[in-house]
C-alpha positions in Angstrom: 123.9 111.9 75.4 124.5 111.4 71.7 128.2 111.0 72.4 127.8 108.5 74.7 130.1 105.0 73.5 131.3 107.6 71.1 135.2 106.5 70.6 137.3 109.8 68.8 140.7 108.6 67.7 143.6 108.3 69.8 145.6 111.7 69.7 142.3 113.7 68.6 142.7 117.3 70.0 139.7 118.2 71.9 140.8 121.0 73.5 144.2 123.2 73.2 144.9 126.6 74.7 147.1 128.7 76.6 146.7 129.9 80.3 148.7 131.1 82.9 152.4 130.7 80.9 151.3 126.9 79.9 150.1 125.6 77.1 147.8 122.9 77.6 146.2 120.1 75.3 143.4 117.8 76.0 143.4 115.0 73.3 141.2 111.6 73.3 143.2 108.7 74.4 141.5 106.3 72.3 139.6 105.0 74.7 136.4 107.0 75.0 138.9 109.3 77.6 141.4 111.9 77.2 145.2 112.6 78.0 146.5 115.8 78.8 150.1 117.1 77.9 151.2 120.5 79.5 154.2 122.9 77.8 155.7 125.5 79.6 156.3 128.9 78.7 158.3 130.8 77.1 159.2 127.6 74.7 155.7 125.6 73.6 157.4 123.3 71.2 159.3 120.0 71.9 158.3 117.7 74.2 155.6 118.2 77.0 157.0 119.3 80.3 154.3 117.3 82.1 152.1 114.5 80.7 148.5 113.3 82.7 147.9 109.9 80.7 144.6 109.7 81.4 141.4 112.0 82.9 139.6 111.0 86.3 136.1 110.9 86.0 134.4 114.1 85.5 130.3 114.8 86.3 129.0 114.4 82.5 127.8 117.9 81.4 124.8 119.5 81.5 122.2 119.6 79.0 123.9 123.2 78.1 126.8 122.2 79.9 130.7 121.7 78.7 132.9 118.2 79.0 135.2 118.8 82.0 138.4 116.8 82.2 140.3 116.3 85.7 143.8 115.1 85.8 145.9 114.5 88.6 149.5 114.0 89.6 150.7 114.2 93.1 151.6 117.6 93.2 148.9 119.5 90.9 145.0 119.2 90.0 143.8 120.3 86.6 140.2 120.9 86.3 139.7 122.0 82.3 136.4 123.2 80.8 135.0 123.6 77.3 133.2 127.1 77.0 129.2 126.2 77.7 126.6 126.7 75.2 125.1 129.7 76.9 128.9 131.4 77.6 127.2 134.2 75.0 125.2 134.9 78.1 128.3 136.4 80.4 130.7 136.8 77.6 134.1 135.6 78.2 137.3 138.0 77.1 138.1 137.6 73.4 139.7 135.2 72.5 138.9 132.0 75.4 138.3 128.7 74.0 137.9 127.1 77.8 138.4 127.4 81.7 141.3 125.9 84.0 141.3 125.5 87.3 145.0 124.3 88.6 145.0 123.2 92.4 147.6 122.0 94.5 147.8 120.3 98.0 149.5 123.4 99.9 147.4 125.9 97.8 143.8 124.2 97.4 141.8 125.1 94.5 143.1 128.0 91.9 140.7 130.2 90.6 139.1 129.0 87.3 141.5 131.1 84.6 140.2 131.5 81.0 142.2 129.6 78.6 142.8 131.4 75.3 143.0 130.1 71.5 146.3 129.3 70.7 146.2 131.6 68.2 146.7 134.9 70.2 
């Protein structure tokens, strides 16, 4: 892909929404990967609740695919999606800017959630 060696600046937002009471924010790490820093609601602001430093490796999109980004800690899986090129096909609700997908051991995998525009 055209991306590929492509190295976005450390703290670069790639992908920040809100899902499930969290607020979540995928920024590039400097490093051609990507951290991830949760908030919890009701409060957003101050420091994260929950930092991932870095992604694990994630299957590299589809030709109309999205970047994915897994990060794990011992207790909880994210899975986080960009909205595909073709999302205009099944349209998500208003508003979604991405998918998450939280697992955990005792659970096993969530079902993917939209994440919405900060904005809302």
């Amino acid at each position: 892909s055209q991306t590929e060696g492509l190295q976005l600046p450390k703290g670069k937002v790639l992908l920040a929404c809100v899902v499930a009471g969290q607020k979540i924010r995928v920024a590039a790490d400097g490093a051609g990967g990507a951290s991830l820093s949760v908030w919890y609601a009701p409060d957003f602001s101050g420091a994260p609740g929950r930092e991932f430093p870095r992604a694990e490796p994630a299957e590299p999109p589809a030709s109309c695919g999205s970047r994915t980004w897994v990060f794990k800690d011992d207790v909880r899986t994210y899975t986080i999606s960009e909205l595909p090129c073709d999302a205009y096909l099944s349209p998500p609700p208003m508003g979604s800017v991405g998918r998450v997908t939280l697992s955990t051991p005792n659970q096993g995998g969530g079902e993917a959630l939209w994440c919405r525009d900060l904005q809302d």
